[in-house]
Every structure is written in structure tokens, then in C-alpha cells.
PLY file of the C-alpha trace (Angstrom):
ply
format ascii 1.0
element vertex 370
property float x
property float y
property float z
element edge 369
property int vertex1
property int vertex2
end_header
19.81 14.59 11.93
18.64 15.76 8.72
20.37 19.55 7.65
18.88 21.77 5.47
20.50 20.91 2.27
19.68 17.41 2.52
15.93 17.97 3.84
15.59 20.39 0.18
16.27 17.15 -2.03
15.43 17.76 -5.90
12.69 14.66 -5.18
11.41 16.55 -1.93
11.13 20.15 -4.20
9.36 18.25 -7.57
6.92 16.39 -5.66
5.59 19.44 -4.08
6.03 21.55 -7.24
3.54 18.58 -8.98
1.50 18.00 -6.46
0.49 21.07 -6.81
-0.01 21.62 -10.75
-2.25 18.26 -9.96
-4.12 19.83 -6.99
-4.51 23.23 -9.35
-5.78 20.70 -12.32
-8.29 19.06 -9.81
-9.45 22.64 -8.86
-10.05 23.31 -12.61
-12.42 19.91 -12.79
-13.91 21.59 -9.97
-15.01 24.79 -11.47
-15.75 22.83 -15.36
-18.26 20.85 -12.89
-19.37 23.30 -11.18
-20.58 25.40 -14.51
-21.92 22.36 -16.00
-23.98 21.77 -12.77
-25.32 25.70 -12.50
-26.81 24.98 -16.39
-28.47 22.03 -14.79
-26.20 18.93 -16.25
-25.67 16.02 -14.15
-23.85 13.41 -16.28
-20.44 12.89 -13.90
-19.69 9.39 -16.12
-20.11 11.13 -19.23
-17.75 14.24 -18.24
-15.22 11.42 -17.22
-15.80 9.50 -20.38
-13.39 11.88 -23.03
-10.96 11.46 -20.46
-10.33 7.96 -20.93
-11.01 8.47 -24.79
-8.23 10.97 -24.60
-5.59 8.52 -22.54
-6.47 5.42 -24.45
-5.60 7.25 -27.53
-2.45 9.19 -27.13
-0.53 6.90 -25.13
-2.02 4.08 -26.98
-0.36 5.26 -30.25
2.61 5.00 -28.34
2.40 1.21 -27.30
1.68 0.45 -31.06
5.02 2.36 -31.78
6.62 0.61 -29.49
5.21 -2.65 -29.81
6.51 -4.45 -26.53
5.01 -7.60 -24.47
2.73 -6.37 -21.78
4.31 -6.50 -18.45
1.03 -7.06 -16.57
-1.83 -9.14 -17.07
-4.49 -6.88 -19.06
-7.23 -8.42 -17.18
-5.86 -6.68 -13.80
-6.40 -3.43 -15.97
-10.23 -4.08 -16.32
-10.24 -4.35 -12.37
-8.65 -0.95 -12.26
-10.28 0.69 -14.69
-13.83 -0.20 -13.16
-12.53 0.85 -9.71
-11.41 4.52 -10.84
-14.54 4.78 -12.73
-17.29 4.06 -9.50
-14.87 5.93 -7.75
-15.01 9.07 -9.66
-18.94 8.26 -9.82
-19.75 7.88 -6.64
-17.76 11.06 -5.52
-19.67 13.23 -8.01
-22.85 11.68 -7.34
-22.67 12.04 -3.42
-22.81 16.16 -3.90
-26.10 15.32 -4.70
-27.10 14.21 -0.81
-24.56 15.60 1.51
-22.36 19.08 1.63
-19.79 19.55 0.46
-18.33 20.17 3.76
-19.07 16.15 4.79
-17.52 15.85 1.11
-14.32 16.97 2.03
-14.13 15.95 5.54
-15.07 12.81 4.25
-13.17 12.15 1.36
-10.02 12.54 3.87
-11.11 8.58 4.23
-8.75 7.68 1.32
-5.44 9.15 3.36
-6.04 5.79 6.17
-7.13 3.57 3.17
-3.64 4.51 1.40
-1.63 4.48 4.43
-2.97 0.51 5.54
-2.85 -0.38 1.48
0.95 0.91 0.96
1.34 -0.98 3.91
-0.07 -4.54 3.70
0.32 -4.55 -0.23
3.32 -2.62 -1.40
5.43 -3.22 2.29
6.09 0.94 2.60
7.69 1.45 5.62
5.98 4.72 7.40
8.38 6.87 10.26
6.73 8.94 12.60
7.51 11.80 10.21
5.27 11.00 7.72
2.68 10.30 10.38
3.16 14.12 11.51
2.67 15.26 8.31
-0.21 13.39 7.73
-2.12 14.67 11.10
-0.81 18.11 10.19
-2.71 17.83 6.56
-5.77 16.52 7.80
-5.76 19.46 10.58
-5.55 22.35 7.79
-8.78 20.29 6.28
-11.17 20.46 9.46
-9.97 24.11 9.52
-11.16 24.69 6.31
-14.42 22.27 7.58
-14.74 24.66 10.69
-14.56 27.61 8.14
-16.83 26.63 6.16
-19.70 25.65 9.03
-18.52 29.01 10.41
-19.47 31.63 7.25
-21.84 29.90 5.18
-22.19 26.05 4.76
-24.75 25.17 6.84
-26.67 22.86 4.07
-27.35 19.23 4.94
-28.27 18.09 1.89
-31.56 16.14 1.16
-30.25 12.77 2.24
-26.84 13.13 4.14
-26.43 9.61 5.56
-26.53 8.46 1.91
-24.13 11.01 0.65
-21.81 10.48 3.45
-22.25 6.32 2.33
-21.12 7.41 -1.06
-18.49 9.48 -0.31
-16.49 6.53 1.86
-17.17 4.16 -0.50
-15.65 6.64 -3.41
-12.70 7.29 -1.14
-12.22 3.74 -0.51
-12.24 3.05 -4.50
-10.19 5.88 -4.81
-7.41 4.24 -1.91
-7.86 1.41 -3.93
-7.23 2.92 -7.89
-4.17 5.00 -6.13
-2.33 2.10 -4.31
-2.93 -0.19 -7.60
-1.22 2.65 -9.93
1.70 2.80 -7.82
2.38 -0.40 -7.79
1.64 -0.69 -11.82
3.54 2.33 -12.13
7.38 1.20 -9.88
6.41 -2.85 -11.64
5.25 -2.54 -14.81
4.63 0.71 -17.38
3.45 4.35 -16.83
2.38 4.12 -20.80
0.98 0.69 -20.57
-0.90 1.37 -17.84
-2.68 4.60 -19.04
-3.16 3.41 -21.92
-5.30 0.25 -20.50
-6.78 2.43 -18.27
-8.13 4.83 -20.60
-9.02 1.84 -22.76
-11.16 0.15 -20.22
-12.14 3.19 -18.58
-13.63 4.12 -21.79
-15.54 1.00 -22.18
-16.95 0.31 -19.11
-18.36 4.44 -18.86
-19.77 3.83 -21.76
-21.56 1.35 -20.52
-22.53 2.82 -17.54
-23.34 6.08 -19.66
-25.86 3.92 -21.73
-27.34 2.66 -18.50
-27.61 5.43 -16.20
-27.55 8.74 -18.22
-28.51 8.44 -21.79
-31.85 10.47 -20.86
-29.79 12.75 -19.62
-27.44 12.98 -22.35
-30.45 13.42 -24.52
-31.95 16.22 -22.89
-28.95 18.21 -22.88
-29.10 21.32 -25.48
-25.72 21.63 -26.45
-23.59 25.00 -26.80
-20.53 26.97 -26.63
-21.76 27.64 -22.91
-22.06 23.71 -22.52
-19.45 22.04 -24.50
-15.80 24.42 -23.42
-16.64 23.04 -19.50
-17.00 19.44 -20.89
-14.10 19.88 -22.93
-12.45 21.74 -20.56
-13.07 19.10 -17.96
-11.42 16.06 -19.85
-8.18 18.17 -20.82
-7.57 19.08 -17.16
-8.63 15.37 -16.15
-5.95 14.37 -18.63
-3.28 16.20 -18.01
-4.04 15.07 -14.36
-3.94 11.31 -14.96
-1.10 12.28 -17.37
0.72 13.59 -14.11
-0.39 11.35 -11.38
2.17 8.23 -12.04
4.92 10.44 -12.24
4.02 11.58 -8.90
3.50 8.18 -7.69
6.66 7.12 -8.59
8.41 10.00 -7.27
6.46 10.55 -4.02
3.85 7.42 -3.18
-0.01 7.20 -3.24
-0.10 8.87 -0.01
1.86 12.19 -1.00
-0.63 12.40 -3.99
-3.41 12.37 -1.75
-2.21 15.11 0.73
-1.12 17.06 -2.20
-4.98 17.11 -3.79
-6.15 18.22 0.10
-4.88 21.97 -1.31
-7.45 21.75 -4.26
-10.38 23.37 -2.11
-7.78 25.92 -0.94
-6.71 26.94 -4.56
-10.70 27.31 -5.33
-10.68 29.61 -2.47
-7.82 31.70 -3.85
-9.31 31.65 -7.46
-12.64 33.02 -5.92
-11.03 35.92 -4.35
-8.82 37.09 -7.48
-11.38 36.06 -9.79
-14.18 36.93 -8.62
-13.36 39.09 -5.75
-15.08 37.24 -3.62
-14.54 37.23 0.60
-13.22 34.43 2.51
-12.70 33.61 6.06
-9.37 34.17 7.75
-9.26 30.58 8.45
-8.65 29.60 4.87
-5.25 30.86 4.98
-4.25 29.31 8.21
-5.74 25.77 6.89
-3.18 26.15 3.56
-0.42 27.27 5.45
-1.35 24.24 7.71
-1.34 21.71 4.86
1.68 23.02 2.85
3.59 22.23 6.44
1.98 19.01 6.18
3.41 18.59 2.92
6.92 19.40 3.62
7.31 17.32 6.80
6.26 14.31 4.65
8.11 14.58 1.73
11.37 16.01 2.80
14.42 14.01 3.29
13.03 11.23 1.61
16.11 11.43 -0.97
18.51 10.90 1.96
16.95 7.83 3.50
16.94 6.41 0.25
20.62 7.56 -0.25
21.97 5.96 2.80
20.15 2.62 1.86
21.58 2.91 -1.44
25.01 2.94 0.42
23.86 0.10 2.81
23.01 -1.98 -0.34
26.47 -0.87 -1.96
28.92 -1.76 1.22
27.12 -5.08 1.38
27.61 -6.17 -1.99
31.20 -4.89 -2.00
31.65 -6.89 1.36
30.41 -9.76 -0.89
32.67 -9.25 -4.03
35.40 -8.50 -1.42
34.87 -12.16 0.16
34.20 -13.76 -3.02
37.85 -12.42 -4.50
39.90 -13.00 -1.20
41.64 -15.75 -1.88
41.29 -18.85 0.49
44.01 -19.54 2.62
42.88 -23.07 4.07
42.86 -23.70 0.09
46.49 -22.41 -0.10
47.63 -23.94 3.24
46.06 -27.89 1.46
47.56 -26.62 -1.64
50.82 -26.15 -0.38
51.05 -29.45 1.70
49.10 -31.26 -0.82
51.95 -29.70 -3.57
55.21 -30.70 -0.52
53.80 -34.54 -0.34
54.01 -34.78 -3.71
57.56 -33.16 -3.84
57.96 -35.94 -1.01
56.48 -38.74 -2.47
58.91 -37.55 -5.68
61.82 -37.14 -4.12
61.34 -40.81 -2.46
61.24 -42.28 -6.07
63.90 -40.67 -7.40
65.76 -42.28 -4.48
64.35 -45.28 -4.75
65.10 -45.36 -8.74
68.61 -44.24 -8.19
69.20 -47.50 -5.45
67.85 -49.50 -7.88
70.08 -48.57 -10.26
73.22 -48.89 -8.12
72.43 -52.45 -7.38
72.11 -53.23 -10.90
75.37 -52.08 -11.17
76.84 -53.84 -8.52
75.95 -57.20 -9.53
76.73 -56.86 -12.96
80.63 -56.15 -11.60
79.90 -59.73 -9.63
79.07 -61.56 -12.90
82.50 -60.01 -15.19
84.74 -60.69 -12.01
82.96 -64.38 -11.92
83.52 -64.72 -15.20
0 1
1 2
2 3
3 4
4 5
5 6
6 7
7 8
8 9
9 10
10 11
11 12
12 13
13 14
14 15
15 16
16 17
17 18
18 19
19 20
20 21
21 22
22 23
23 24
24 25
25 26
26 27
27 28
28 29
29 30
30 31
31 32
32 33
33 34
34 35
35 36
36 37
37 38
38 39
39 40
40 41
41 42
42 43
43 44
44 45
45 46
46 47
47 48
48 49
49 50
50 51
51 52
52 53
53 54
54 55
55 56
56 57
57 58
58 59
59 60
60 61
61 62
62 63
63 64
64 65
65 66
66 67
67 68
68 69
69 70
70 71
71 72
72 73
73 74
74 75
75 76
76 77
77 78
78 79
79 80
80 81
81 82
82 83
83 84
84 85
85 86
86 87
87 88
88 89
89 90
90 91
91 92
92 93
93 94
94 95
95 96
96 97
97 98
98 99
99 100
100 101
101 102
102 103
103 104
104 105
105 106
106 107
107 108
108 109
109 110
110 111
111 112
112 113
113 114
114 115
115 116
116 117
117 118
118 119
119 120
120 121
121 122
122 123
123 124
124 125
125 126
126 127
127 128
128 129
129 130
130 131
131 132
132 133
133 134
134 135
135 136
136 137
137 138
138 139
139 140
140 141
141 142
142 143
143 144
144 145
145 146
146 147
147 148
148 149
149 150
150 151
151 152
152 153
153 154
154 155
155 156
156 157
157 158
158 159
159 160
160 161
161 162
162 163
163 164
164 165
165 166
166 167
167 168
168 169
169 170
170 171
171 172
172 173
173 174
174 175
175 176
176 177
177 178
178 179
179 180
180 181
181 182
182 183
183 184
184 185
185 186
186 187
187 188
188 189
189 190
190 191
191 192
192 193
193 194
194 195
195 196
196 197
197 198
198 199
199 200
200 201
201 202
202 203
203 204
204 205
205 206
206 207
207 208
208 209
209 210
210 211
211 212
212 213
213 214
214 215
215 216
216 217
217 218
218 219
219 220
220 221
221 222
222 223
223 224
224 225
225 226
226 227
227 228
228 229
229 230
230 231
231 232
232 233
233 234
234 235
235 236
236 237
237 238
238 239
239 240
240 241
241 242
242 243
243 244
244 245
245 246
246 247
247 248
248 249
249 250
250 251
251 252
252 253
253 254
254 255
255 256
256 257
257 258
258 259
259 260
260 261
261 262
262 263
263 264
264 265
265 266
266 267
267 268
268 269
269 270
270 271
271 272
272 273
273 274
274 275
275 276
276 277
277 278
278 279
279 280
280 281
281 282
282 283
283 284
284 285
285 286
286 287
287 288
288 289
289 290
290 291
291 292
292 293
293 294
294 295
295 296
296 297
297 298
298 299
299 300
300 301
301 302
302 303
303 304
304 305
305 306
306 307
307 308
308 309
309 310
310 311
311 312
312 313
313 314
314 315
315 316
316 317
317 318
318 319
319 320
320 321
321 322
322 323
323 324
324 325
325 326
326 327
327 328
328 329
329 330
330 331
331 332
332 333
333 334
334 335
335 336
336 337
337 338
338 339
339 340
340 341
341 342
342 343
343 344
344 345
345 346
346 347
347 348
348 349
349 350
350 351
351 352
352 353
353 354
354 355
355 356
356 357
357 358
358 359
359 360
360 361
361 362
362 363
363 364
364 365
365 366
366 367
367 368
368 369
């Protein structure tokens, strides 16, 4: 039974704490986006393209300072880098199709995809615990679904089988870019493998930019009005992917995923401060709903790893204990092996000293013959 000062671990309070700063940084890519799109821009690889600029550059400086062997193949990089850039394409393109109620309801996809990954890949171990908190996240999303279908959202989109396509296939990729992190992030480098990413993810949007949106790059007149959301969208998508493997190695894939569930829920609060805007009731019962979510999953997590940390300890002091004790059955052949050679000593000595009293004897018979 888990108390309430072990539930509150420092691991269990900073993975909520940044899960949150990341879900409030998505929220911000939300509203740079959203701007961009109200002026008519739809260039999602381009928006995504200073981002990787930005991370192959700052944290590559710091692999040339430090100049140490990689400790992963680069070419798995390229894999991952293409995979987190469809992803983030195919997510942004979907809006285009569907709602963005099937968006969200559908983008829950990549909770399953990290849950199976974790679990066939990486060989996470899930309790029922972090199943509850899982069901309890994804039931604060369909109330914010049911909210939404209930006020104002009742758009289909012009093609919503084809945006709901996208959108699983974008959550899949994204299952896929968040399982591979964590394990580059607990095998190999958190620098290394931003770096790389940003590299590659820089290259291959660039390609994809010269393919797919250089007419719409070159239609775009460019302002203060235009360029602060761009810019403003690559500094928040840095300091997200700046933030995301420290997460990941605090927390797991799947705690980043529920954490970025509240990023819809922050928009809401930002609308009403903001821009004074009215929302439904159900909004608050959906965050309240996921931050419980949150909680149940995370918590306690530093004490289970505690007491295996202990199991590990006791059995490798049980081993140094048998490895010191010494070895009686040794001592016990020792000992007879050390009295048969007293024996075998003592037998000679005897045997010497007869010897020698026989010699003396008949050396009396030859004087007395004499």
C-alpha cells in the first residue's frame, strides 16, 4: 500500500510539472497555426522546418564540443527523423478533411500504439494502475469530444474518411517517433539524438518543402503579421522537442502522450482569459478528469523502482556474501589433506630415526668383533 508521501515522489511531481509546460508549448503551436491558417497559409512542413534548423544547430555545436563516438548508428536517425516529419505532416494536413473533433478523438490512437510499442520493444511492464489512468485520460477527452458536438462543432469537413485516414496514420508515426526517442534517449544520447534529428529532420522537410509547397511558399507575402507566428511556432516547437526526452526519461512515451491530451484544455482556458470567450461546463470536468488520469499513472512510480533497487541490492550482497564465505568442505580437505601430511611426516621421521639406530647397532657388532 502506497502512503501519501511515497505516492508524491519528486519523479511523480516533475513529470506532471513538464508535462504540462510541454502540453502549454503544444497549445502555443496551436494558436501560431492557427493565425497562420486565418491569413490563409498552409505550409505545415515549412512551419516545422526552423524547428529542426534550430535543434540541429544548438545541440549540434555541442557534439562538436564534445567530440565523442556516436552511440547509435546515424542511419537509425534518418528512419526517425522521416517518421516525426510525416507524422507532424499528416496531422496538420488532416485538419484539412475532418474536424477537429475526429482530430482529437482520433489522435488518442497513439496512447494504444505506445502502450503495445513500450511493450513488445522496450519490455515496460504496465500494472493495472497505469491502465486506470489511461481509461481515465481518454474519458476527460470524449468529454471534451461530447462538448464540443454539444455547443458548436458540428463540421464534417469536406472529406472526413480521408482526414480520419490521416489522422491514424499520423498517430501511428507519432507512437512510432515517441517509443524510438525513449529508447534513444535511456540507450544512447539526449544531445546526440536531437541533434540528428534536427539534422535529418531538416533535410528531408526540405525536401518535402521543395516538393509539395514551394508554390505555396512563393505566394506567401511576408510580414510582421506573418513571420512572429512562424517564428513563434519553431521556438515553442523547440523548446518542446528540447523538453520531450527529459520527460521520456523521467516518465515514458506513454506519460508524454497523456500529458499533451491537456493541450486542447489549456486552449480552452487561454480563450476564456484571453479573449473572454464562453465555454461549456464540460471543459472543466474533462481537465479535472485528465489531471486524475495523470496522477494515477505517474504516482508511486519512484517507489516501485525503489524497492527493485533494493531487490537488485540484497541479491548482489547475497552474492558477495557467498562469494567471501569461506568454504568449509575446502577447510575440512585442507585440514585432512594438511594431518596426512603431518602423518606421512611423522612416519619418516620414525622411519629415519630406526634407521639410524640400526646403523648404530651394528657398528658396536663390528668394534666388539674386532
Amino acid at each position: 500500500m502506497v502512503n501519501y508521501k511515497e505516492f508524491w515522489t519528486k519523479n511523480t511531481l516533475l513529470g506532471l510539472v513538464l508535462g504540462q509546460v510541454l502540453s502549454l508549448l503544444v497549445t502555443s503551436t496551436g494558436f501560431s497555426s492557427s493565425e497562420l491558417s486565418k491569413k490563409g497559409i498552409n505550409a505545415p512542413t515549412s512551419q516545422s522546418f526552423l524547428n529542426y534548423v534550430l535543434l540541429a544547430l544548438f545541440y549540434g555545436c555541442i557534439m562538436l564540443y564534445r567530440r565523442q563516438a556516436l552511440k547509435a548508428k546515424w542511419y537509425y536517425y534518418v528512419l526517425l527523423g522521416l517518421v516525426d516529419v510525416e507524422a507532424n505532416f499528416l496531422v496538420v494536413k488532416a485538419y484539412q478533411y475532418t474536424s477537429i473533433t475526429s482530430v482529437m478523438l482520433l489522435d488518442c490512437w497513439t496512447i494504444p500504439c505506445v502502450l503495445f510499442l513500450t511493450w513488445f520493444f522496450l519490455k515496460t511492464k504496465y500494472r493495472v494502475k497505469k491502465f486506470l489512468g489511461v481509461l481515465i485520460c481518454i474519458a476527460g477527452l470524449v468529454v471534451v469530444v461530447f462538448s464540443d458536438v454539444h455547443s458548436a462543432d458540428r463540421s464534417s469537413g469536406s472529406n472526413p474518411i480521408k482526414g480520419d485516414l490521416l489522422v491514424l496514420a499520423g498517430a501511428t508515426l507519432y507512437g512510432v517517433s515517441n517509443v524510438s526517442e525513449e529508447y534513444f534517449v535511456k540507450s544512447a544520447d539526449r544531445v546526440e539524438l536531437m541533434a540528428f534529428l534536427g539534422f535529418f529532420g531538416a533535410i528531408i522537410s526540405a525536401c518535402q518543402i521543395a516538393i509539395l509547397e514551394r508554390d505555396e511558399l512563393k505566394s506567401i507575402h511576408w510580414s510582421s503579421g506573418v513571420t512572429f507566428p512562424f517564428v513563434g511556432f519553431s521556438v515553442a516547437m523547440f523548446l518542446f522537442y528540447s523538453g520531450v526526452p527529459v520527460l521520456l526519461k523521467i516518465s515514458g512515451s506513454t506519460m508524454l502522450n497523456l500529458s499533451l491530451l491537456t493541450s486542447d484544455m489549456w486552449a480552452v482556458l487561454i480563450r476564456i482569459f484571453a479573449y473572454h470567450e464562453k465555454v461549456d461546463w464540460m471543459y472543466f470536468v474533462a481537465f479535472a478528469a485528465v489531471v486524475v488520469g495523470l496522477i494515477v499513472y505517474s504516482g508511486g512510480d519512484k517507489v516501485d523502482q525503489n524497492s527493485a533497487e533494493v531487490a537488485d541490492e540484497e541479491i548482489e550482497h547475497s552474492k558477495r556474501f557467498d562469494e567471501e564465505a569461506p568454504d568449509y568442505r575446502e577447510i575440512a580437505a585442507g585440514t585432512s589433506k594438511s594431518g596426512d601430511a603431518n602423518v606421512a611426516s611423522s612416519s619418516s621421521v620414525i622411519q629415519r630415526e630406526s634407521s639410524s639406530s640400526t646403523s648404530t647397532k651394528d657398528r658396536r657388532k663390528e668394534i666388539l668383533a674386532d
